[in-house]
NUVEX-409775 format. One record per residue (C-alpha): residue number from 1; residue in one letter; chain; z, y, x. Coordinates in steps of 0.2 Angstrom, whole numbers, plus 5000, padded with zeros to 4 digits. Layout:
# residues N
<site zadren="NUM" gudo="A" guti="A" pz="Z" py="Y" px="X"/>
...
# end
This chain:
# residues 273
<site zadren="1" gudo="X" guti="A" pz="6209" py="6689" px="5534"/>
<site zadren="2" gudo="X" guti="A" pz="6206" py="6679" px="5548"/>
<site zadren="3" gudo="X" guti="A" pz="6191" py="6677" px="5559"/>
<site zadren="4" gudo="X" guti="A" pz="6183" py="6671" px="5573"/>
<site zadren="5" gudo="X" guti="A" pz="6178" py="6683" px="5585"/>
<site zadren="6" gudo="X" guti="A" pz="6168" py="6674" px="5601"/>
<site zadren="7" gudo="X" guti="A" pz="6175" py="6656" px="5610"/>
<site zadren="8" gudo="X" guti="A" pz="6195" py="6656" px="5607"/>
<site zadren="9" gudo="X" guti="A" pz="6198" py="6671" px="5603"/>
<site zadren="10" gudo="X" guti="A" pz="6203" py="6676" px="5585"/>
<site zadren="11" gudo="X" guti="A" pz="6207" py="6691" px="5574"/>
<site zadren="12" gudo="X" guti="A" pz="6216" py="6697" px="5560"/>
<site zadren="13" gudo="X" guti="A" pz="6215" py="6711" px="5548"/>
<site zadren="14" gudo="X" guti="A" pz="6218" py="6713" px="5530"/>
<site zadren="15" gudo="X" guti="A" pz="6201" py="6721" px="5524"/>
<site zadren="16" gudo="X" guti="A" pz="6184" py="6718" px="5528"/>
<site zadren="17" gudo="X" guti="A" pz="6182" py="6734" px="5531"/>
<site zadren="18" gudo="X" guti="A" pz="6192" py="6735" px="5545"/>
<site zadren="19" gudo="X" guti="A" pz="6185" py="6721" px="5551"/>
<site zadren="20" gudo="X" guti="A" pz="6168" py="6726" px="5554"/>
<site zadren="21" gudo="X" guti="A" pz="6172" py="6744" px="5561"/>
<site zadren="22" gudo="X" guti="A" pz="6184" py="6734" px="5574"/>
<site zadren="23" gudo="X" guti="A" pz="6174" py="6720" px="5578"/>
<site zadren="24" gudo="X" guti="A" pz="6160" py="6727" px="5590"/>
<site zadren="25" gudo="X" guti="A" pz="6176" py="6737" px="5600"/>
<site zadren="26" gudo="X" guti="A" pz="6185" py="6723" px="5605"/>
<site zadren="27" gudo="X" guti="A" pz="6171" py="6715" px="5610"/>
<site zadren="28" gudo="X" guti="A" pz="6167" py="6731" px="5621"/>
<site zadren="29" gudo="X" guti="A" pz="6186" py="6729" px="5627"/>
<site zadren="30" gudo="X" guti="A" pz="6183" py="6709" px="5630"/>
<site zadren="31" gudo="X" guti="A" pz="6168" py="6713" px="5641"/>
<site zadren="32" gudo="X" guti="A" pz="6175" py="6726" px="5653"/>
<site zadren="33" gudo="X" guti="A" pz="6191" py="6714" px="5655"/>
<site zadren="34" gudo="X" guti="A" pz="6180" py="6697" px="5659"/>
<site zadren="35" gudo="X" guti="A" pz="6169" py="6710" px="5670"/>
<site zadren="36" gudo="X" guti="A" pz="6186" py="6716" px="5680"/>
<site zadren="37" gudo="X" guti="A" pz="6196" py="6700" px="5681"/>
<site zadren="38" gudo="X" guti="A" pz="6181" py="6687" px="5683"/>
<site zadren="39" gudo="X" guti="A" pz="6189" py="6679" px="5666"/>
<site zadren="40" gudo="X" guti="A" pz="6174" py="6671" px="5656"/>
<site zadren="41" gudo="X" guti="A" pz="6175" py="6670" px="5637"/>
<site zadren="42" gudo="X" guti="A" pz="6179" py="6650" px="5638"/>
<site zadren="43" gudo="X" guti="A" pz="6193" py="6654" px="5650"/>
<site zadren="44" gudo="X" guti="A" pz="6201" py="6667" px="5636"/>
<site zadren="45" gudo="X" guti="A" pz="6213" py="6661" px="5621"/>
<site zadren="46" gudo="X" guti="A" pz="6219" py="6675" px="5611"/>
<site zadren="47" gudo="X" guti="A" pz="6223" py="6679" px="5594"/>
<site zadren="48" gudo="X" guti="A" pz="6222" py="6698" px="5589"/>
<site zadren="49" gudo="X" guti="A" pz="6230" py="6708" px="5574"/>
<site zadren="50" gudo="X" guti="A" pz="6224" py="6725" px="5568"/>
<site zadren="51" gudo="X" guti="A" pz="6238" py="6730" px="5560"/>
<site zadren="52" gudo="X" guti="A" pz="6245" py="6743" px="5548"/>
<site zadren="53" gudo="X" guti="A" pz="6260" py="6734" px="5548"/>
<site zadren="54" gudo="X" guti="A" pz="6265" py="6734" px="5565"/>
<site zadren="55" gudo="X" guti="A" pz="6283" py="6731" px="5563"/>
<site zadren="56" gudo="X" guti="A" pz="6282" py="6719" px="5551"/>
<site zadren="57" gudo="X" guti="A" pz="6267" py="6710" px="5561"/>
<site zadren="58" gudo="X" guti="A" pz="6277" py="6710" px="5576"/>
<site zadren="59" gudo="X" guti="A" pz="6291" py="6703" px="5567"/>
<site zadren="60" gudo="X" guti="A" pz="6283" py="6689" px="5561"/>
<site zadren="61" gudo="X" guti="A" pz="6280" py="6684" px="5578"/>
<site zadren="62" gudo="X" guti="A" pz="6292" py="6688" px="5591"/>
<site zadren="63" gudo="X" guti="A" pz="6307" py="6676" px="5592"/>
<site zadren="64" gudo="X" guti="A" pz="6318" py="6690" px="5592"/>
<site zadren="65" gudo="X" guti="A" pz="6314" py="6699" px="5575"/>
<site zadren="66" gudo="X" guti="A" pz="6331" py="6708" px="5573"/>
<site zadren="67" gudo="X" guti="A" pz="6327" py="6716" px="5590"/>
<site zadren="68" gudo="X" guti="A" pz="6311" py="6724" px="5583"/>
<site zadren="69" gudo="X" guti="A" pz="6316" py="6741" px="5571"/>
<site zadren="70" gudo="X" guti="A" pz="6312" py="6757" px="5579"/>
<site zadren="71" gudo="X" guti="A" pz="6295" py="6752" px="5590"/>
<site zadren="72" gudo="X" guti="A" pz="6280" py="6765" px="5588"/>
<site zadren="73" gudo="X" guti="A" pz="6271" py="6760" px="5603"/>
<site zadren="74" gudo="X" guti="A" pz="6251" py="6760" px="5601"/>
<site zadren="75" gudo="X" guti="A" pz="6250" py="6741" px="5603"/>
<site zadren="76" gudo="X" guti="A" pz="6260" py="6726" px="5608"/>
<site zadren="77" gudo="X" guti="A" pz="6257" py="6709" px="5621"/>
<site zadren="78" gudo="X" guti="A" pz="6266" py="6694" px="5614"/>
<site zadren="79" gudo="X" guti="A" pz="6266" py="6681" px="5627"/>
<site zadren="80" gudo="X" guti="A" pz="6271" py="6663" px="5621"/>
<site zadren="81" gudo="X" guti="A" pz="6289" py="6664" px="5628"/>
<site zadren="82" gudo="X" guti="A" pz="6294" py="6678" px="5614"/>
<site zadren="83" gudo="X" guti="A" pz="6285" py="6669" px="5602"/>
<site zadren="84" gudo="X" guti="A" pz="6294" py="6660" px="5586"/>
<site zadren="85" gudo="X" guti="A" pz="6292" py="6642" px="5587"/>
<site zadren="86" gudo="X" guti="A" pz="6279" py="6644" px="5570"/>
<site zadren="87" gudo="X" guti="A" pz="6268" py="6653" px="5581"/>
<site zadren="88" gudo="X" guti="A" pz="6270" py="6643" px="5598"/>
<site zadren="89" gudo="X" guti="A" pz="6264" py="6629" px="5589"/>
<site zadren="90" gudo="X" guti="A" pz="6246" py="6639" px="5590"/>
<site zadren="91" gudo="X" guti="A" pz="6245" py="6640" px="5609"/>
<site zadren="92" gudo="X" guti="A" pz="6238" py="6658" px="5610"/>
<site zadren="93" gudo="X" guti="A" pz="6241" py="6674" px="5617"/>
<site zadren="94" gudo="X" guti="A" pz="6246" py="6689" px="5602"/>
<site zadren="95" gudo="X" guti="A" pz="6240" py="6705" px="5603"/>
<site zadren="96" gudo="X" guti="A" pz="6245" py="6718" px="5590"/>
<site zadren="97" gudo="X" guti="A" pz="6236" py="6735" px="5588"/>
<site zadren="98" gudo="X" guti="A" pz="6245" py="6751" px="5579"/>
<site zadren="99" gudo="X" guti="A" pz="6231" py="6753" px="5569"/>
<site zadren="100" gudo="X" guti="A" pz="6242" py="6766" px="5557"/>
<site zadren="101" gudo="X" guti="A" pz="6248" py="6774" px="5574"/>
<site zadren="102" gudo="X" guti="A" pz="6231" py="6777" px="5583"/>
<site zadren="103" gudo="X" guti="A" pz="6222" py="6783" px="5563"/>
<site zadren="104" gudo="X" guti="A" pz="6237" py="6795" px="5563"/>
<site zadren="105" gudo="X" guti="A" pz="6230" py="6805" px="5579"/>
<site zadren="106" gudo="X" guti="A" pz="6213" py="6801" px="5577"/>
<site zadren="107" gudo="X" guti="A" pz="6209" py="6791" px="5593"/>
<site zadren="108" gudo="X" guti="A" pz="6194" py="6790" px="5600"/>
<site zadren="109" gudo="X" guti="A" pz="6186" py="6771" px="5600"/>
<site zadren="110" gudo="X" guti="A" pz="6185" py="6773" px="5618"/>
<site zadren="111" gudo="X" guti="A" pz="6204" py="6777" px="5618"/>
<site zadren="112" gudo="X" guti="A" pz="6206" py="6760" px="5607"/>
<site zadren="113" gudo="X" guti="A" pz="6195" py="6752" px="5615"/>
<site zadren="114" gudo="X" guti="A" pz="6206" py="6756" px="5632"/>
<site zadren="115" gudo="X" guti="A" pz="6224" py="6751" px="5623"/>
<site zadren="116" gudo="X" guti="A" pz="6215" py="6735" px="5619"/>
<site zadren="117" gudo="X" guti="A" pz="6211" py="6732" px="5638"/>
<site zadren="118" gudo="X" guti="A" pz="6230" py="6738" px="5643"/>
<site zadren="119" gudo="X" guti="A" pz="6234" py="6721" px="5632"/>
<site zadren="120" gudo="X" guti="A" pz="6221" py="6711" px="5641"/>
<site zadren="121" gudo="X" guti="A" pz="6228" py="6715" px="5658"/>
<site zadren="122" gudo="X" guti="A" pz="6246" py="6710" px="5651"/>
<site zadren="123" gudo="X" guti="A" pz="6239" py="6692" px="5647"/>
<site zadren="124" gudo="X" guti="A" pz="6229" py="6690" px="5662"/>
<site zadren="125" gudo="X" guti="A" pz="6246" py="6693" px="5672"/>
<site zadren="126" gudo="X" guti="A" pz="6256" py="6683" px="5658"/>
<site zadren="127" gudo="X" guti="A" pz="6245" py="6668" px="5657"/>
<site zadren="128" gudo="X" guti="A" pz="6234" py="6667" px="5673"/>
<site zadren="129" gudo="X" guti="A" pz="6245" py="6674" px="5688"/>
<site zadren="130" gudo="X" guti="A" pz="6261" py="6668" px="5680"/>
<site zadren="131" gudo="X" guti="A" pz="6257" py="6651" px="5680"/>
<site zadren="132" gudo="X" guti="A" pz="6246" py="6649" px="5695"/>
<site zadren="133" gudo="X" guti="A" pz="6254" py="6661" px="5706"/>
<site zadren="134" gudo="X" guti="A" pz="6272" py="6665" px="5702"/>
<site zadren="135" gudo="X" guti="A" pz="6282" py="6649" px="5696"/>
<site zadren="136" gudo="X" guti="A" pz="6278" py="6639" px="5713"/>
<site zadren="137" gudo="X" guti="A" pz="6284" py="6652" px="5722"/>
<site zadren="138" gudo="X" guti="A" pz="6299" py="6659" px="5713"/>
<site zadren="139" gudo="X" guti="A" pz="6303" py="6647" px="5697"/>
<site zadren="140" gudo="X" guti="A" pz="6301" py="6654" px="5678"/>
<site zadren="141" gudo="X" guti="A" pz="6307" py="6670" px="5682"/>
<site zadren="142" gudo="X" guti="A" pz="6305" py="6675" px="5662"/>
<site zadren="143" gudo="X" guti="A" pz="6319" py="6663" px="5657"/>
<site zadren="144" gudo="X" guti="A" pz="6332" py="6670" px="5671"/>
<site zadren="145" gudo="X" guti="A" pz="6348" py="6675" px="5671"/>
<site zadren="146" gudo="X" guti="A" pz="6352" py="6695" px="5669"/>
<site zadren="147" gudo="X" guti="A" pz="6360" py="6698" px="5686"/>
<site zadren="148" gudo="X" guti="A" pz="6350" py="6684" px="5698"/>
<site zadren="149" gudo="X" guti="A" pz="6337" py="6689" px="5710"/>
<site zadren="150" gudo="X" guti="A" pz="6323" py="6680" px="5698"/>
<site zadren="151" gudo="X" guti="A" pz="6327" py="6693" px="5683"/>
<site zadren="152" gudo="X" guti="A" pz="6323" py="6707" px="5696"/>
<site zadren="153" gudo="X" guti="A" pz="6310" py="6698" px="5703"/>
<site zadren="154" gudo="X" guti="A" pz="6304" py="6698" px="5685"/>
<site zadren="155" gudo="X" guti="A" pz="6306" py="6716" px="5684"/>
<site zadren="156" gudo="X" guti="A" pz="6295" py="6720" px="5698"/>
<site zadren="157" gudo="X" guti="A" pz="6284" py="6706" px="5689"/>
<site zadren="158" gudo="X" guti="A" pz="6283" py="6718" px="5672"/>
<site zadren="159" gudo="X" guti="A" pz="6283" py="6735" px="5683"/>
<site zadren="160" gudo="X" guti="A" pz="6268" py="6728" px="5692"/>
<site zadren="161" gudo="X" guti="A" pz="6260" py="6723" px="5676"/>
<site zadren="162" gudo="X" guti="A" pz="6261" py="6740" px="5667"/>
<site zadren="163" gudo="X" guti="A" pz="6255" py="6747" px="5684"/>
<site zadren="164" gudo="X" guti="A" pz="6238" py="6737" px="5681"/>
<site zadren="165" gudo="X" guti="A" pz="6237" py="6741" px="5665"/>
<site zadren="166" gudo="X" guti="A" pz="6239" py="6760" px="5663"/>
<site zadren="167" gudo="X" guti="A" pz="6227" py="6756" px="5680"/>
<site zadren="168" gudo="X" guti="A" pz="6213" py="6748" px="5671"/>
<site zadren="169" gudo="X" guti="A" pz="6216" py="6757" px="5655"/>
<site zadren="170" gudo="X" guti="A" pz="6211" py="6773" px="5663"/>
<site zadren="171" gudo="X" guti="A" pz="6199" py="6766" px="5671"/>
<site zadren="172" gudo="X" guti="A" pz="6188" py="6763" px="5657"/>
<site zadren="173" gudo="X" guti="A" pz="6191" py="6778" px="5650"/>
<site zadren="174" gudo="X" guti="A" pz="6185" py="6788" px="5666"/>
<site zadren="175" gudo="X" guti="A" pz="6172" py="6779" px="5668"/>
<site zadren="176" gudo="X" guti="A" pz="6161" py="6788" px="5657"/>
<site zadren="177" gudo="X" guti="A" pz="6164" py="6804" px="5666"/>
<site zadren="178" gudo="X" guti="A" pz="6152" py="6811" px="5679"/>
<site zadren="179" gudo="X" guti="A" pz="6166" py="6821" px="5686"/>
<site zadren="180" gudo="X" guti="A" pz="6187" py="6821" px="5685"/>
<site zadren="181" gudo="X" guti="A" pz="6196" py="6837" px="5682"/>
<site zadren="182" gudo="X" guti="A" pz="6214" py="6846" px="5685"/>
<site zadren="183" gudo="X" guti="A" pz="6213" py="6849" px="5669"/>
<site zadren="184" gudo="X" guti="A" pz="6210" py="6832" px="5660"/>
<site zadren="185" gudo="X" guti="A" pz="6222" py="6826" px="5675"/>
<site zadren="186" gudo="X" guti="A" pz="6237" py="6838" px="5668"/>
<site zadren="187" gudo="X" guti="A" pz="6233" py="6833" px="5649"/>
<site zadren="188" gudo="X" guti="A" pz="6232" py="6817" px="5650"/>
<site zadren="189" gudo="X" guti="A" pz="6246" py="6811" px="5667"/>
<site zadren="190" gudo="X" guti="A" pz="6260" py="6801" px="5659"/>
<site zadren="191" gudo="X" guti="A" pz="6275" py="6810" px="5657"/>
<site zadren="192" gudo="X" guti="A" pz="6289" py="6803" px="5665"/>
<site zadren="193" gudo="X" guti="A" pz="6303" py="6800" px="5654"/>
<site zadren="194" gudo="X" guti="A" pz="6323" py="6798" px="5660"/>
<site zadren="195" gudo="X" guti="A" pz="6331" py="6795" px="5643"/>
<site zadren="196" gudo="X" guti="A" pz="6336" py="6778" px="5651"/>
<site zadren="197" gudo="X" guti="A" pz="6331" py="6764" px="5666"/>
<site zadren="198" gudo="X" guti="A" pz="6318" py="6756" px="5656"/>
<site zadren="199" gudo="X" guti="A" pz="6308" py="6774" px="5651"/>
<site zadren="200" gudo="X" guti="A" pz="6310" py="6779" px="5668"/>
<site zadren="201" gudo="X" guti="A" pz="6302" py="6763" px="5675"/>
<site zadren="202" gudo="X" guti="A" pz="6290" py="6762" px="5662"/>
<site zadren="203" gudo="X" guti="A" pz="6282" py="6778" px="5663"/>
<site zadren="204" gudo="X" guti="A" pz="6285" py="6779" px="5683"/>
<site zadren="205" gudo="X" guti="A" pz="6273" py="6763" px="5681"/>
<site zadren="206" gudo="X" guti="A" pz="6260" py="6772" px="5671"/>
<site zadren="207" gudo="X" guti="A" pz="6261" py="6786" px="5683"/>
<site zadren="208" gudo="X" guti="A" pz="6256" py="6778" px="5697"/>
<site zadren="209" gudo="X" guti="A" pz="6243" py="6768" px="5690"/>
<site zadren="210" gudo="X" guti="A" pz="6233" py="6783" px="5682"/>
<site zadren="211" gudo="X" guti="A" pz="6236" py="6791" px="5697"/>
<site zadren="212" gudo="X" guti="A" pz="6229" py="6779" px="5709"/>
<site zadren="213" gudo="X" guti="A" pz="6212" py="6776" px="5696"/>
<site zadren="214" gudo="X" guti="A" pz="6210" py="6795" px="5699"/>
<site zadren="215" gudo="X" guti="A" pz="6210" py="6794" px="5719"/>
<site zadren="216" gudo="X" guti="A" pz="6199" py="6782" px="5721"/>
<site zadren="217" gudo="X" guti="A" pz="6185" py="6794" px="5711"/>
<site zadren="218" gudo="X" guti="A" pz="6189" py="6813" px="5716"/>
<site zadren="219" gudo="X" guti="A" pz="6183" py="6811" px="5735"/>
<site zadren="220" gudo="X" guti="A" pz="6171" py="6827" px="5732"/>
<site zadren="221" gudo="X" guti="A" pz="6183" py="6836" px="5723"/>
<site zadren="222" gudo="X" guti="A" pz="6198" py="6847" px="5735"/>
<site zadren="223" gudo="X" guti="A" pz="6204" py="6853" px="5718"/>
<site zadren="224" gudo="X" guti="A" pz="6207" py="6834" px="5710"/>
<site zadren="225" gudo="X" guti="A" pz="6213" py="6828" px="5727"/>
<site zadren="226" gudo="X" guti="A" pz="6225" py="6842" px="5731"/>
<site zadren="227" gudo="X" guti="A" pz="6234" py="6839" px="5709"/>
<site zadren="228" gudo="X" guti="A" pz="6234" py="6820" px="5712"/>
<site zadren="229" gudo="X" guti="A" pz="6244" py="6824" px="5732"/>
<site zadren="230" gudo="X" guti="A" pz="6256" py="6833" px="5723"/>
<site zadren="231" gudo="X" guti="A" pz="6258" py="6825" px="5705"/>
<site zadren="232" gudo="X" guti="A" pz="6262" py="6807" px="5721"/>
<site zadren="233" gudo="X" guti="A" pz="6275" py="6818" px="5729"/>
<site zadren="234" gudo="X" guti="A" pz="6285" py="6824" px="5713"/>
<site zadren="235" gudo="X" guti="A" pz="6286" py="6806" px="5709"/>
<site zadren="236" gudo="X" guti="A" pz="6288" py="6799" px="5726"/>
<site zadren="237" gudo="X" guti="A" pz="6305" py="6812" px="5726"/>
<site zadren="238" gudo="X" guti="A" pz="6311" py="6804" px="5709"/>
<site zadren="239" gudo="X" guti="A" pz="6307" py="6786" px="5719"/>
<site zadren="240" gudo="X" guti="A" pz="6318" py="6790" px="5729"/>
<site zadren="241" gudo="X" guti="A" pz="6332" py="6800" px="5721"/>
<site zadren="242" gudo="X" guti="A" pz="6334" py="6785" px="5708"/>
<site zadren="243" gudo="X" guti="A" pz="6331" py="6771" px="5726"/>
<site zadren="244" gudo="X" guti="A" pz="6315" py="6764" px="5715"/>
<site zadren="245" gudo="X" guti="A" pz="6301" py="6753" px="5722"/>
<site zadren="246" gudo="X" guti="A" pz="6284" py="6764" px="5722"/>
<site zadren="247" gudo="X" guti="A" pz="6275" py="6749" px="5713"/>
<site zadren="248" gudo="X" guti="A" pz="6258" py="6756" px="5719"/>
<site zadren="249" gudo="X" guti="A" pz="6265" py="6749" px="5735"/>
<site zadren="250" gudo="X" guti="A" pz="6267" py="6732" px="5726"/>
<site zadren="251" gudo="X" guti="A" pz="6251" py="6730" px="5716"/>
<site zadren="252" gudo="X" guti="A" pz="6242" py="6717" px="5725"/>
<site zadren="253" gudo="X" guti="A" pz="6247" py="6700" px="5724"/>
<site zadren="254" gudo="X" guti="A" pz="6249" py="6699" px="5744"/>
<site zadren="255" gudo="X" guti="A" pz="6261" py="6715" px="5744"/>
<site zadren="256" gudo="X" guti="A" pz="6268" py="6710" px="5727"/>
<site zadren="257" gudo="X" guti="A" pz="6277" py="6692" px="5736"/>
<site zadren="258" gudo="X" guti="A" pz="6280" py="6700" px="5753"/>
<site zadren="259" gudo="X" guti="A" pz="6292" py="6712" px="5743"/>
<site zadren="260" gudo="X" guti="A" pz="6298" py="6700" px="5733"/>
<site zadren="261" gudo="X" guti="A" pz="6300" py="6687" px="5748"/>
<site zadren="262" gudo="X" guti="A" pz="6313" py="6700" px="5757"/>
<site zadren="263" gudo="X" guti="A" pz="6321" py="6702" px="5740"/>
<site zadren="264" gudo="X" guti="A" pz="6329" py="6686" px="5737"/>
<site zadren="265" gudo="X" guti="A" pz="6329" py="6683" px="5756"/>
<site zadren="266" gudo="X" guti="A" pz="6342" py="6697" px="5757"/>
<site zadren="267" gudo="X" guti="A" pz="6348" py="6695" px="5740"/>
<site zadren="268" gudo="X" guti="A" pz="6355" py="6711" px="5737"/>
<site zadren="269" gudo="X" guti="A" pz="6355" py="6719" px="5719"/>
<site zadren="270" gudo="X" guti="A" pz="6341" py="6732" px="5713"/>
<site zadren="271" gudo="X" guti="A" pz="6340" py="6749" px="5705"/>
<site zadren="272" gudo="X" guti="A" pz="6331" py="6738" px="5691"/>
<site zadren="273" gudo="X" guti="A" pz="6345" py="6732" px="5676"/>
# end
């Protein structure tokens, strides 16, 4: 079942149930993202799925179906470009939540809440800054050619994505909290993973973006400060082992185009494939 949620914006569940336990926490998700990003409700067009199908949801949408088999992830951002022309045609922005995944551990509705934002901030980078900041400046980096300077300018362009993401999603989480701990630091750091390029980038991303949420509110704390110094170094020395990009030093839109401005000025290939 379908309904209309606020404005534009849509979702999908297949119980009424559902529906009415969901509804009020993305409309807590919605309100932190238009409060972050400065987005208003009329400005937002996005269709969401809570799903307890995920593959097969995601299937239905993507343009790449055959591609989508083994993906547990606890939601997915479907910008227009990887969509099927059947759901082009609708000229919204997909999220899909792992409804069956985030049940399965019994997470918190802050926590879905947050995973919900995390997709927000992948459409604000996908359908605002994409368009009105990135294609003047470096063409439709999506569509490019494996190999060119635009693909690993899009790769920085994701990277830095996922950064503002994990950024924001743990932001949200945190906020609540009068205090931020070692221990809730250790639980709860993203785990960085080398079983390939794209892990290691991914969670690397993830990282830094949890890790530069929690500097900014452990000034008081010597403790906090002393885990998050030596959580940066461990990764700054696996930064530089692999000849990767910190993408905390990339997250603003001004750093983000210097970087990418020496990049295809000097064209020379990247550690990202």
């Amino acid at each position: 079942m379908e309904f209309s949620l606020v404005g534009d914006i849509t979702v999908e569940t297949n119980s009424e149930l559902i529906r009415q336990k969901y509804k009020q926490i993305i409309i807590n998700a919605i309100t932190f993202f238009s409060k972050e990003t400065g987005l208003t409700i009329d400005d937002m067009k996005i269709h969401i799925v809570i799903s307890r199908d995920y593959i097969n949801d995601i299937k239905k949408r993507h343009y790449q179906p055959d591609e989508i088999n083994d993906i547990n992830s606890n939601a997915m951002f479907i910008p227009k470009d990887y969509q099927n022309e059947e759901f082009r045609k609708i000229d919204k922005a997909i999220i899909i939540v792992n409804l069956m995944k985030l049940e399965a551990y019994q997470a918190s509705l802050c926590s879905i809440e947050s995973i919900i934002i995390h997709e927000l901030i992948h459409y604000y980078d996908y359908y605002f800054i994409y368009p009105n900041n990135v294609i003047d400046r470096y063409g439709k980096i999506i569509c490019s050619q494996p190999g060119s300077i635009e693909y690993v300018i899009f790769g920085y362009f994701q990277l830095r994505s996922e950064f503002r993401a994990k950024y924001f999603q743990e932001k949200y989480i945190v906020s609540g909290m009068e205090e931020i701990k070692e221990d809730y630091m250790s639980k709860f750091l993203v785990r960085i993973e080398f079983s390939n390029n794209s892990n290691l980038f991914y969670t690397l991303s993830h990282a830094r973006g949890q890790l530069l949420c929690w500097e900014t509110i452990t000034d008081e704390n010597q403790a906090a400060k002393d885990y998050i110094e030596q959580r940066k170094n461990e990764i700054e020395d696996i930064e530089k082992d692999k000849c990767i990009k910190n993408v905390a030093d990339i997250h603003t839109l001004v750093e983000f185009f210097d970087f990418c401005d020496k990049l295809k000025s000097a064209q020379e290939p990247s550690a990202i494939h």
